[in-house]
Biopython code that builds the backbone (N, CA, C, O; Angstrom):
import numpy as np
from Bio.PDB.StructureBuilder import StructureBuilder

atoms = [
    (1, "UNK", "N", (-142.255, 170.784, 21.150)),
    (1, "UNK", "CA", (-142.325, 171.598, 19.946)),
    (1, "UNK", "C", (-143.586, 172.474, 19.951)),
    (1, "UNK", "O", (-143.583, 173.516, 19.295)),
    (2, "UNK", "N", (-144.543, 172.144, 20.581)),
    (2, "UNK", "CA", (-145.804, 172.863, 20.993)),
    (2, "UNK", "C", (-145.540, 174.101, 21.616)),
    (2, "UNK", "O", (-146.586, 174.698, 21.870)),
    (3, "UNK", "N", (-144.147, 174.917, 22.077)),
    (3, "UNK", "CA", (-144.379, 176.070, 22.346)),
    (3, "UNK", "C", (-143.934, 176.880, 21.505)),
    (3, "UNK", "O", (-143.961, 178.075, 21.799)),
    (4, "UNK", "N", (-143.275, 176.362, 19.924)),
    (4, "UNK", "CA", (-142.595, 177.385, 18.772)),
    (4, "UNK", "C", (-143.891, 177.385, 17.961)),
    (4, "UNK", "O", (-144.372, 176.293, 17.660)),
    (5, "UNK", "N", (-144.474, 178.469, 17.597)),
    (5, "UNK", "CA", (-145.267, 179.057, 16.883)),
    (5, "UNK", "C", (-145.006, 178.622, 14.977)),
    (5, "UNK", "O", (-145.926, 178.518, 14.165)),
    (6, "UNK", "N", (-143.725, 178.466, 14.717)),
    (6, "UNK", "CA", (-143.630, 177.903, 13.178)),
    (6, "UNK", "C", (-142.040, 177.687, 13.285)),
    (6, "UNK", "O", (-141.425, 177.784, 14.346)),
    (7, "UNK", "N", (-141.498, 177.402, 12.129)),
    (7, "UNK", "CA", (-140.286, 177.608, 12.617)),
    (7, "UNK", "C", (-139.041, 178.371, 12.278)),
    (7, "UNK", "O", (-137.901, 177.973, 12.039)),
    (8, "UNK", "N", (-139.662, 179.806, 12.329)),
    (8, "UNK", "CA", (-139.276, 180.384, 12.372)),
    (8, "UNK", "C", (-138.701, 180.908, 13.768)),
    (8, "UNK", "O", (-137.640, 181.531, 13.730)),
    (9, "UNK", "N", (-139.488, 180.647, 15.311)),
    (9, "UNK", "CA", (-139.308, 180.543, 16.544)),
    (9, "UNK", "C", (-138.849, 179.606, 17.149)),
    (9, "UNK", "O", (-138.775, 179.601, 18.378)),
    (10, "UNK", "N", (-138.365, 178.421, 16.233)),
    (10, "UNK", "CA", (-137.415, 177.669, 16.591)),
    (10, "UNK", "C", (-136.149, 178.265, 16.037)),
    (10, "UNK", "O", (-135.186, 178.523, 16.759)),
    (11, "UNK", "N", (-136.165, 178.417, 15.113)),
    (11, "UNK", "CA", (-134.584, 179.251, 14.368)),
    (11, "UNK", "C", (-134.193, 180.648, 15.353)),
    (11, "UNK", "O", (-133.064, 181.109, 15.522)),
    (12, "UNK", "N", (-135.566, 181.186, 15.973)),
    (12, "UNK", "CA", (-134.431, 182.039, 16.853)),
    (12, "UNK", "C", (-134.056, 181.682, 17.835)),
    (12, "UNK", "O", (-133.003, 182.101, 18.317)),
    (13, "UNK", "N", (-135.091, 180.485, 18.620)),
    (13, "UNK", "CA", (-134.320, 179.904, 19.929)),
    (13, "UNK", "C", (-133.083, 179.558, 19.789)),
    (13, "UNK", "O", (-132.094, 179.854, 20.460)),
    (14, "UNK", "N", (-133.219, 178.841, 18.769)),
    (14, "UNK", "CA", (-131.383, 177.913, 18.184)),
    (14, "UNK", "C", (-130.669, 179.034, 18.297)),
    (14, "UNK", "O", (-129.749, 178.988, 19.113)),
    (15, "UNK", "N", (-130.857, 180.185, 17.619)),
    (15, "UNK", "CA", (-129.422, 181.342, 17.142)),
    (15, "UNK", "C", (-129.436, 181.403, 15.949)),
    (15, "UNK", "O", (-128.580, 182.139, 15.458)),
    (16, "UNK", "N", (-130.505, 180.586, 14.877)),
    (16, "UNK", "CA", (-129.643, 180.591, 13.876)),
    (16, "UNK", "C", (-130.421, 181.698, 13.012)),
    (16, "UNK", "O", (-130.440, 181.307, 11.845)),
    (17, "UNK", "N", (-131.122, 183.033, 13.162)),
    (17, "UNK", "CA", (-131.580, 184.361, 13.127)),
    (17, "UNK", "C", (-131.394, 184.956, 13.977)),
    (17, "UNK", "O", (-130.948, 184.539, 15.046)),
    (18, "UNK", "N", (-131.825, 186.600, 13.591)),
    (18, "UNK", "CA", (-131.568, 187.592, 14.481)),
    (18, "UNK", "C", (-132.544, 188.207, 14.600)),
    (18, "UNK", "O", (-133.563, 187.745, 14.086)),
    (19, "UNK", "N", (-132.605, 189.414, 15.284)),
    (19, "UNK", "CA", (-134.299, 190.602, 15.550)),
    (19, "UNK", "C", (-133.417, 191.303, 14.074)),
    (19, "UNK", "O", (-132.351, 191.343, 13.459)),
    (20, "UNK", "N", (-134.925, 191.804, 14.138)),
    (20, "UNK", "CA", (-134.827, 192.884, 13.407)),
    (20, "UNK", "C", (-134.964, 194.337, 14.261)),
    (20, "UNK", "O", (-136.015, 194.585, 14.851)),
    (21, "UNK", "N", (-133.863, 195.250, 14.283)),
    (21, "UNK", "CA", (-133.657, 196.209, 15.313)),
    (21, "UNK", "C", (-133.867, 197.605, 14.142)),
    (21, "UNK", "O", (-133.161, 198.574, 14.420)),
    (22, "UNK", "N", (-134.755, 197.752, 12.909)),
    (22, "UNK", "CA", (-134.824, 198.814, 12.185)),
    (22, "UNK", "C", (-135.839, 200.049, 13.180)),
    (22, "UNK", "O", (-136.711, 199.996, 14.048)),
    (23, "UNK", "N", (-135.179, 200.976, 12.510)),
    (23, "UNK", "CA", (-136.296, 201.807, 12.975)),
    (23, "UNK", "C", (-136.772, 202.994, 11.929)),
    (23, "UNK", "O", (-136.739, 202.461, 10.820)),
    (24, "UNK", "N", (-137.192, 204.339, 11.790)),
    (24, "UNK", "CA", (-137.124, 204.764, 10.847)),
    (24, "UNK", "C", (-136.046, 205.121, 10.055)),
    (24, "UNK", "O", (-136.146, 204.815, 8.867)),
    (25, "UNK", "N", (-134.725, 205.870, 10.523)),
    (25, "UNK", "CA", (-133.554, 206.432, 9.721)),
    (25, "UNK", "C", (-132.588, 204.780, 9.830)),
    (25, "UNK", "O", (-131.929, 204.438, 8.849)),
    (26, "UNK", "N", (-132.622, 203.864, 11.135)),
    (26, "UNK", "CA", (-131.706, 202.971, 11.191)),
    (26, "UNK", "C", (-132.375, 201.827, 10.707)),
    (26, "UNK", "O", (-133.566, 201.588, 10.912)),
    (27, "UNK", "N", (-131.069, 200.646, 9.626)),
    (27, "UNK", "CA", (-132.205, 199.617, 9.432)),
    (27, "UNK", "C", (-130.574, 198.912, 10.140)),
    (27, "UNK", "O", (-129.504, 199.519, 10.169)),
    (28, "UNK", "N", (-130.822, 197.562, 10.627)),
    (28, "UNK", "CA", (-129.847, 196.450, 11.176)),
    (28, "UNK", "C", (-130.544, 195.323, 12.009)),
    (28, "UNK", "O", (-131.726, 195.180, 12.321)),
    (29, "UNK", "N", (-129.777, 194.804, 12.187)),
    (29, "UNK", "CA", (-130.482, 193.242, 13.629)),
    (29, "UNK", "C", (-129.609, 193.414, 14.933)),
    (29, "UNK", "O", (-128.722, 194.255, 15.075)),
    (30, "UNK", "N", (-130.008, 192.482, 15.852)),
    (30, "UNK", "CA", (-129.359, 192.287, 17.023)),
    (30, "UNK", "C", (-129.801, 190.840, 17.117)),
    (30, "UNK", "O", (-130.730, 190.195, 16.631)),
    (31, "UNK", "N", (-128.982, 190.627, 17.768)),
    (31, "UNK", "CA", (-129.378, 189.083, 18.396)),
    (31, "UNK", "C", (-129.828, 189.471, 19.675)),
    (31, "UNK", "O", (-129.508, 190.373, 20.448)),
    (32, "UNK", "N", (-130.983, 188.190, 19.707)),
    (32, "UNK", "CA", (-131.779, 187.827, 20.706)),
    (32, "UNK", "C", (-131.042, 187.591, 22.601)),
    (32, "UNK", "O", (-129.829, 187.688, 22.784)),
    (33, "UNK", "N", (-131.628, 187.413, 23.308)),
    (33, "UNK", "CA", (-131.487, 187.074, 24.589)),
    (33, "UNK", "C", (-131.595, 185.804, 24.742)),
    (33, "UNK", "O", (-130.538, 185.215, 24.965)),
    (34, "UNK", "N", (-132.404, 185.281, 24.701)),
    (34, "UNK", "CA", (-133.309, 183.904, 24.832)),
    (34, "UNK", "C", (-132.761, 182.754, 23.801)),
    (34, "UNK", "O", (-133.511, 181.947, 23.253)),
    (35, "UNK", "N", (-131.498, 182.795, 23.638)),
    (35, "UNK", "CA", (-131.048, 181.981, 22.488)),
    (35, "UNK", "C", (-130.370, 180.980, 23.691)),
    (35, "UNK", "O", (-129.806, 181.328, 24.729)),
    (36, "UNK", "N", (-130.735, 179.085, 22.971)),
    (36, "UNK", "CA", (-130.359, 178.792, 24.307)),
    (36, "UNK", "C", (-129.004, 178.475, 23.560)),
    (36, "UNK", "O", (-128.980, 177.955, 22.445)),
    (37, "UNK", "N", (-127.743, 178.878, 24.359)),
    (37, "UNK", "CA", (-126.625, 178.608, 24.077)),
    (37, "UNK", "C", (-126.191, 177.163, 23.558)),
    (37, "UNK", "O", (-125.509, 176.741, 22.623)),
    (38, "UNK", "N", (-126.669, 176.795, 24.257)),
    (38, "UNK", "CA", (-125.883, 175.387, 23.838)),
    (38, "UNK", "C", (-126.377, 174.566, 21.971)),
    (38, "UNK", "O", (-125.887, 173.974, 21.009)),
    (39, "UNK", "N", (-127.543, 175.077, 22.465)),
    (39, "UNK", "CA", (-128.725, 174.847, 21.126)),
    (39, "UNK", "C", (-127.533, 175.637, 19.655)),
    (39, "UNK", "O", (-127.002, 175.093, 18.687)),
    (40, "UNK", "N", (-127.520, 177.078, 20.140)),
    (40, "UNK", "CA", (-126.858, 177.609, 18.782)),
    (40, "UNK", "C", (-125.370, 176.721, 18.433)),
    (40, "UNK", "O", (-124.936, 176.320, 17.353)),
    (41, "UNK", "N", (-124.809, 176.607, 19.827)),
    (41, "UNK", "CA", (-123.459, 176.006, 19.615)),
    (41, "UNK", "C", (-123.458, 174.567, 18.586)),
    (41, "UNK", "O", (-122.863, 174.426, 17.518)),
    (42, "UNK", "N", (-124.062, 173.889, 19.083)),
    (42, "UNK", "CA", (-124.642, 172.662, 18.507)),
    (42, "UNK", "C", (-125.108, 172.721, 16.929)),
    (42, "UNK", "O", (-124.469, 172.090, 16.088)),
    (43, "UNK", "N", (-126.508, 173.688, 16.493)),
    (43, "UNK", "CA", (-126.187, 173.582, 15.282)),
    (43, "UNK", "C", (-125.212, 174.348, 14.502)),
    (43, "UNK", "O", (-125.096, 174.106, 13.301)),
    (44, "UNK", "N", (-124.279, 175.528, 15.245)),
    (44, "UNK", "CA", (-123.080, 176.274, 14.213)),
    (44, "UNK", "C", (-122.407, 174.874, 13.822)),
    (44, "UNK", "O", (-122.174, 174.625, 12.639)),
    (45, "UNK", "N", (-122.092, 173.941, 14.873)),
    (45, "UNK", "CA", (-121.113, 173.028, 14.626)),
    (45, "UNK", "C", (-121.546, 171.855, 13.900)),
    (45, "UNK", "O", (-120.665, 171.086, 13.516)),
    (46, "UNK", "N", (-122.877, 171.562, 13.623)),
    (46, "UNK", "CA", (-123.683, 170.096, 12.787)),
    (46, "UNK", "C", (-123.234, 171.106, 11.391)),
    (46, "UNK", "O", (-122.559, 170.735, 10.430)),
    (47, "UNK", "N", (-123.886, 172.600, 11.640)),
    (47, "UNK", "CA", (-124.234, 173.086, 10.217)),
    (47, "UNK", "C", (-122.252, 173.158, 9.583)),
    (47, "UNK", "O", (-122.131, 172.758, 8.425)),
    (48, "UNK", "N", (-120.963, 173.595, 10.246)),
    (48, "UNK", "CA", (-119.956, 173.752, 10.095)),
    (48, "UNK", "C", (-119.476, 171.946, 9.729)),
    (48, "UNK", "O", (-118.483, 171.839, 9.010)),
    (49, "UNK", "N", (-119.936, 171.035, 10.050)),
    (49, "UNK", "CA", (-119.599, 169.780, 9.710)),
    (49, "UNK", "C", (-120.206, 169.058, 8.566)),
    (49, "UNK", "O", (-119.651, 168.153, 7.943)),
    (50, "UNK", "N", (-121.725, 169.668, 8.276)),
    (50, "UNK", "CA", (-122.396, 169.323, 7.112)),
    (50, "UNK", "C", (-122.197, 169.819, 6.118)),
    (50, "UNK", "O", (-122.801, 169.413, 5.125)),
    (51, "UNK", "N", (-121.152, 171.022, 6.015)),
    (51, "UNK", "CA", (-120.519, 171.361, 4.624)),
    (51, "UNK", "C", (-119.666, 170.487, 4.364)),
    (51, "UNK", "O", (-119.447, 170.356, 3.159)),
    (52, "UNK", "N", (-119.021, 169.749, 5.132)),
    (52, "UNK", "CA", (-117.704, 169.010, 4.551)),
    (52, "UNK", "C", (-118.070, 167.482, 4.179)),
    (52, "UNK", "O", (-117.245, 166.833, 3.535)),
    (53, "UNK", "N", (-119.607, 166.744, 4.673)),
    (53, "UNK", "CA", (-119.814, 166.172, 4.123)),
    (53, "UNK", "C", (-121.034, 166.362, 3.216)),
    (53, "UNK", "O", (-121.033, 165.420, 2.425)),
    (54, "UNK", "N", (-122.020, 167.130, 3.001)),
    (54, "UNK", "CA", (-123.056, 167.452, 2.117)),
    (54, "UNK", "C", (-122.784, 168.284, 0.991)),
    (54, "UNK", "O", (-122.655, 169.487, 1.219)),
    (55, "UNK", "N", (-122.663, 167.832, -0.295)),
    (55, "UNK", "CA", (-122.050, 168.568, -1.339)),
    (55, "UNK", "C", (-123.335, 169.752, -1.530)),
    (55, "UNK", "O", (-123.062, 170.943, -1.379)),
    (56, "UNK", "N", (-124.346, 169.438, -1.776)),
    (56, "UNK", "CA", (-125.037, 170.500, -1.603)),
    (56, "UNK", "C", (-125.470, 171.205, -0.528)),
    (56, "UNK", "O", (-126.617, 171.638, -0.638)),
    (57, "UNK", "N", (-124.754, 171.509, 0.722)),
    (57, "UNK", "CA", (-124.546, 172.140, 1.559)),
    (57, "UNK", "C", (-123.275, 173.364, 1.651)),
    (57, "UNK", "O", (-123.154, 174.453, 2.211)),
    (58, "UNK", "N", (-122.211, 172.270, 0.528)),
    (58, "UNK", "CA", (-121.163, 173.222, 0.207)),
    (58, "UNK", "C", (-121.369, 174.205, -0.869)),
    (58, "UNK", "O", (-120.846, 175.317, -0.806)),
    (59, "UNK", "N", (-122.147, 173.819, -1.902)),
    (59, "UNK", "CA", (-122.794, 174.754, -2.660)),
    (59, "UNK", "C", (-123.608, 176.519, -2.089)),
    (59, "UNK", "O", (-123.352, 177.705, -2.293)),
    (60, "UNK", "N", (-124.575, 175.790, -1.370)),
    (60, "UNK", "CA", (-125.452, 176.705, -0.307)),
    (60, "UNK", "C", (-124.192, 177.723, 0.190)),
    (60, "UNK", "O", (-124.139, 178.932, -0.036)),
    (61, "UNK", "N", (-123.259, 176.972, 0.874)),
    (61, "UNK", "CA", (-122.036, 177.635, 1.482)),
    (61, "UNK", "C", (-121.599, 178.810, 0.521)),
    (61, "UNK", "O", (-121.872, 180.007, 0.612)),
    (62, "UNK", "N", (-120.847, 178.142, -0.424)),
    (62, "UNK", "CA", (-120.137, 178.797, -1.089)),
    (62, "UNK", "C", (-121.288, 180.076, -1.971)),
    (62, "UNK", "O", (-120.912, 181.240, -2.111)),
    (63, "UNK", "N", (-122.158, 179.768, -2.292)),
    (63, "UNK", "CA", (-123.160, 180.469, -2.368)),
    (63, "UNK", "C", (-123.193, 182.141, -1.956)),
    (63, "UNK", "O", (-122.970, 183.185, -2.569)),
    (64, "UNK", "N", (-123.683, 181.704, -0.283)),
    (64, "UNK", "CA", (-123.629, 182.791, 0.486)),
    (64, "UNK", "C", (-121.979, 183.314, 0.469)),
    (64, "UNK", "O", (-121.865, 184.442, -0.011)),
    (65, "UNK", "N", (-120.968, 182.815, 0.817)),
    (65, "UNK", "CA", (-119.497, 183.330, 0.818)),
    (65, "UNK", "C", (-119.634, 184.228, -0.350)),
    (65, "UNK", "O", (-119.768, 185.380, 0.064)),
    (66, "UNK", "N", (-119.658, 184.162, -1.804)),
    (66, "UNK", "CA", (-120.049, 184.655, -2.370)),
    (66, "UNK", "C", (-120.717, 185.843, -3.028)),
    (66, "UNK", "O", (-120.508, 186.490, -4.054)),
    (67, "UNK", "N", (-121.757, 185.886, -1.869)),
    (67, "UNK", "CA", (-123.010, 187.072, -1.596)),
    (67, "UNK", "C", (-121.824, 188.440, -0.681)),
    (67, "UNK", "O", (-122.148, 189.613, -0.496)),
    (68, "UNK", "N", (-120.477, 187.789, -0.260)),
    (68, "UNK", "CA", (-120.066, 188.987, 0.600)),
    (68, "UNK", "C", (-120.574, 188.424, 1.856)),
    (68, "UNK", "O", (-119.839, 189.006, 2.654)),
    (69, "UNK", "N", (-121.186, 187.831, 2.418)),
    (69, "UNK", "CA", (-121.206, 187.056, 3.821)),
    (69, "UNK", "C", (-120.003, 186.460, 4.425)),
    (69, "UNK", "O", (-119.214, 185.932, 3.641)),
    (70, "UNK", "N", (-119.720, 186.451, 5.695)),
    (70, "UNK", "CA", (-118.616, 186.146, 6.759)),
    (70, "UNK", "C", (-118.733, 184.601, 6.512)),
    (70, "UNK", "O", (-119.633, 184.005, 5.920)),
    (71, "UNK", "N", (-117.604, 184.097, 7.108)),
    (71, "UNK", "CA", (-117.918, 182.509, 7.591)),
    (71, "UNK", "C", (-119.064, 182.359, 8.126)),
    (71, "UNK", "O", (-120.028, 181.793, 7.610)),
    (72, "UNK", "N", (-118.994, 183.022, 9.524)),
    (72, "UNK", "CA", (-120.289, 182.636, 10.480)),
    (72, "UNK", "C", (-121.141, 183.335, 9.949)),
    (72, "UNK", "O", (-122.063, 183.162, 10.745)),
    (73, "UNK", "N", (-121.436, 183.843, 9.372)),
    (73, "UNK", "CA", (-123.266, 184.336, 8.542)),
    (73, "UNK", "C", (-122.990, 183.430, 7.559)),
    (73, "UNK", "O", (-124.047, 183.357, 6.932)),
    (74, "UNK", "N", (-122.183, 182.685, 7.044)),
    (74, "UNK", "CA", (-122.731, 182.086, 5.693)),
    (74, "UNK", "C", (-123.078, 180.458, 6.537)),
    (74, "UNK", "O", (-123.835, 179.694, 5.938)),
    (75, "UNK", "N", (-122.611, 180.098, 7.632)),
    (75, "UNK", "CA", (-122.843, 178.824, 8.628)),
    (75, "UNK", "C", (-124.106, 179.490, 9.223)),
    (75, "UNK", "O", (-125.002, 178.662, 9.388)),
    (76, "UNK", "N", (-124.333, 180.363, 9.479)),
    (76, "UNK", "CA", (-125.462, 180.660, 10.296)),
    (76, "UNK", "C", (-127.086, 180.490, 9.144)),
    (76, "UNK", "O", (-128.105, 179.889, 9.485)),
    (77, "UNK", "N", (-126.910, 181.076, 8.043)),
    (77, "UNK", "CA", (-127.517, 180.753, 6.974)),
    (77, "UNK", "C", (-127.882, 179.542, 7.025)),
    (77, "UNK", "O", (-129.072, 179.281, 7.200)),
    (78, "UNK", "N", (-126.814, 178.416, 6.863)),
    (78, "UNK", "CA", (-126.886, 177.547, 6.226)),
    (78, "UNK", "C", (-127.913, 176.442, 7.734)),
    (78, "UNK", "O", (-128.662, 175.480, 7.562)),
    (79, "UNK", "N", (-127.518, 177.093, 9.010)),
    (79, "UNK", "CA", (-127.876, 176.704, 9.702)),
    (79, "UNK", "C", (-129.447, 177.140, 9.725)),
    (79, "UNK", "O", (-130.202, 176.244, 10.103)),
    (80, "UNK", "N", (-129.873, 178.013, 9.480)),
    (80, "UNK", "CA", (-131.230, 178.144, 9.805)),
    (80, "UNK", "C", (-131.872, 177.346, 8.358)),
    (80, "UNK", "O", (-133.083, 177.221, 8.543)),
    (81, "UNK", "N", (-131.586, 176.933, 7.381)),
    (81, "UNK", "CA", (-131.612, 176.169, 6.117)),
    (81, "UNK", "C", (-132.288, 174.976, 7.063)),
    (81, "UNK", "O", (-133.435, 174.538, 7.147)),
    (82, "UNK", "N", (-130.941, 174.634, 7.787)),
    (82, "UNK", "CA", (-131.467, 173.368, 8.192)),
    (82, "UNK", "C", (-132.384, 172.926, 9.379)),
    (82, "UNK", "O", (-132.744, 171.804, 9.735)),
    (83, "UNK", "N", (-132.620, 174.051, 9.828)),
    (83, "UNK", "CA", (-133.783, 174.283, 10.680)),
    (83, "UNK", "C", (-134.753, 174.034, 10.116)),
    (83, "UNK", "O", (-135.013, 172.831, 10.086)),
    (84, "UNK", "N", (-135.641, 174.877, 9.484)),
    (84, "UNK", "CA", (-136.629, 174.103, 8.042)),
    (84, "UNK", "C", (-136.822, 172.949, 7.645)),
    (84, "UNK", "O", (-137.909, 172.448, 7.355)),
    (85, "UNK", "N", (-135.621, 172.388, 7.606)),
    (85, "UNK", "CA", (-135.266, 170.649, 6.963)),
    (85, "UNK", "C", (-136.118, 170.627, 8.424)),
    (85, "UNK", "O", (-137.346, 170.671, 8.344)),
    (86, "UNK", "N", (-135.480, 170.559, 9.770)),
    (86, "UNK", "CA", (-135.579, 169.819, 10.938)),
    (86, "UNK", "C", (-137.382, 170.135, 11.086)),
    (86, "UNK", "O", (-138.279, 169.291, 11.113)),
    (87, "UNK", "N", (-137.471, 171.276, 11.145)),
    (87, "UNK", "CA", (-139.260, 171.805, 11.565)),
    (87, "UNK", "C", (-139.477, 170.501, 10.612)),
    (87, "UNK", "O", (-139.242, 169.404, 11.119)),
    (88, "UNK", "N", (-139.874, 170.557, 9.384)),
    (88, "UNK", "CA", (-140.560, 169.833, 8.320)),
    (88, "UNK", "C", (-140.526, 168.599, 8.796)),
    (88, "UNK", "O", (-141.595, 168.062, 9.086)),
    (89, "UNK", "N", (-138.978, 167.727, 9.015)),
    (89, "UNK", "CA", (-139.500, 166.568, 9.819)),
    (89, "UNK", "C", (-140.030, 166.445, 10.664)),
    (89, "UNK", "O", (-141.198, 166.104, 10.477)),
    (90, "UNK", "N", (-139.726, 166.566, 11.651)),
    (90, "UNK", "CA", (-140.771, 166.696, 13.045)),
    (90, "UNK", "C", (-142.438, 167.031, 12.839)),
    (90, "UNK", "O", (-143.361, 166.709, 13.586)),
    (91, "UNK", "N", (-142.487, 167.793, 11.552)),
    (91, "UNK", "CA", (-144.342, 168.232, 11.572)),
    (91, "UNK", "C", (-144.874, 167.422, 10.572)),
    (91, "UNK", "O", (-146.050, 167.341, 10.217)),
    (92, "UNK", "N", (-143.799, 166.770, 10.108)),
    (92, "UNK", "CA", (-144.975, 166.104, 8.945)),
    (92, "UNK", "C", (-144.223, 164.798, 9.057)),
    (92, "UNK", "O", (-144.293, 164.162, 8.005)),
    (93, "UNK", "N", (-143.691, 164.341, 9.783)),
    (93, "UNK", "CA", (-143.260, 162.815, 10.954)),
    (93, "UNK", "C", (-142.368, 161.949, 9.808)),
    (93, "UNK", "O", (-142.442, 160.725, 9.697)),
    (94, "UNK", "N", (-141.570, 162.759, 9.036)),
    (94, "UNK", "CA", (-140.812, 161.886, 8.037)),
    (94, "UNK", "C", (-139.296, 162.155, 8.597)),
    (94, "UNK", "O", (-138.835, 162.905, 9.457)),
    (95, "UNK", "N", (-138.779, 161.255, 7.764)),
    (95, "UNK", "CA", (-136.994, 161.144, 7.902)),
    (95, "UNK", "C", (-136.519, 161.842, 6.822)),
    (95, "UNK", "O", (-137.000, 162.030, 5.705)),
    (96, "UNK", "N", (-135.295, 162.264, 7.438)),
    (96, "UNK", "CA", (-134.506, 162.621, 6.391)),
    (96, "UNK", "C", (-133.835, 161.422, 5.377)),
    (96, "UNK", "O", (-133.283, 160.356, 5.651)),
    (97, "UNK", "N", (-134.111, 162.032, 4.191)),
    (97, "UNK", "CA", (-133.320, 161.047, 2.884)),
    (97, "UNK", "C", (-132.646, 162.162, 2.362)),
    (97, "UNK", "O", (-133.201, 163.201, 2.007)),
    (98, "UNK", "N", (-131.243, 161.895, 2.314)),
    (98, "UNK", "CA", (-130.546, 162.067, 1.503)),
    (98, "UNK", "C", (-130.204, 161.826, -0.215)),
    (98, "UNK", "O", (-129.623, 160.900, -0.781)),
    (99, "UNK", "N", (-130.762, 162.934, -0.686)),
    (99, "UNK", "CA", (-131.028, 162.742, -2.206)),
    (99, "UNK", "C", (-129.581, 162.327, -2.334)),
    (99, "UNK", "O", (-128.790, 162.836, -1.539)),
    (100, "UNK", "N", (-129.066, 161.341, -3.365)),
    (100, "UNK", "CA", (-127.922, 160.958, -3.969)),
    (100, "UNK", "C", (-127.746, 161.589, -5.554)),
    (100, "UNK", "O", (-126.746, 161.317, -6.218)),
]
sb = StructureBuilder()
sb.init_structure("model")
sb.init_model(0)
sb.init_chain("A")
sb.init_seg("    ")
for serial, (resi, resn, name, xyz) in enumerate(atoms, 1):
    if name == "N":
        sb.init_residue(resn, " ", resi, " ")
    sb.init_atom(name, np.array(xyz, "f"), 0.0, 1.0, " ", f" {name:<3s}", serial, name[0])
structure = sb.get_structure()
């Protein structure tokens, strides 16, 4: 974990952000190079399985659906969500609890 800078550079290794490709007249993203495949695959599919059991994950979901977001941008969202969760454990050495 010592080579992601915050984790925000873990969320782009995963996939679960994009660049920002604006320039002056154009604003949009691209996705990265350096995304390790398997990494994004892995959390589309934790984050695509944790809606069906995390009610407030389905919220978050439905949320973004909502906003006019795709499936996969509103999983991709939800996935870099849980990136955050993941950084936070790992840096401050706690478990996840599931609020009830």
């Amino acid at each position: 974990m010592e080579r992601f800078g915050g984790e925000a550079s873990l969320a782009l290794y995963v996939g679960m952000t994009r660049l920002d490709n604006s320039s002056g007249q154009y604003t949009g993203t691209k996705n990265t190079r350096q995304v390790n495949t398997h990494a994004r695959a892995a959390m589309m599919t934790a984050a695509a399985r944790h809606i069906d059991y995390t009610p407030e994950s389905k919220i978050y979901y439905d949320r973004k659906r909502a906003e006019g977001k795709s499936y996969n941008q509103a999983v991709r969202a939800l996935g870099r969500h849980m990136v955050r969760v993941i950084w936070s454990m790992i840096k401050y050495e706690r478990d996840y609890v599931h609020r009830s």
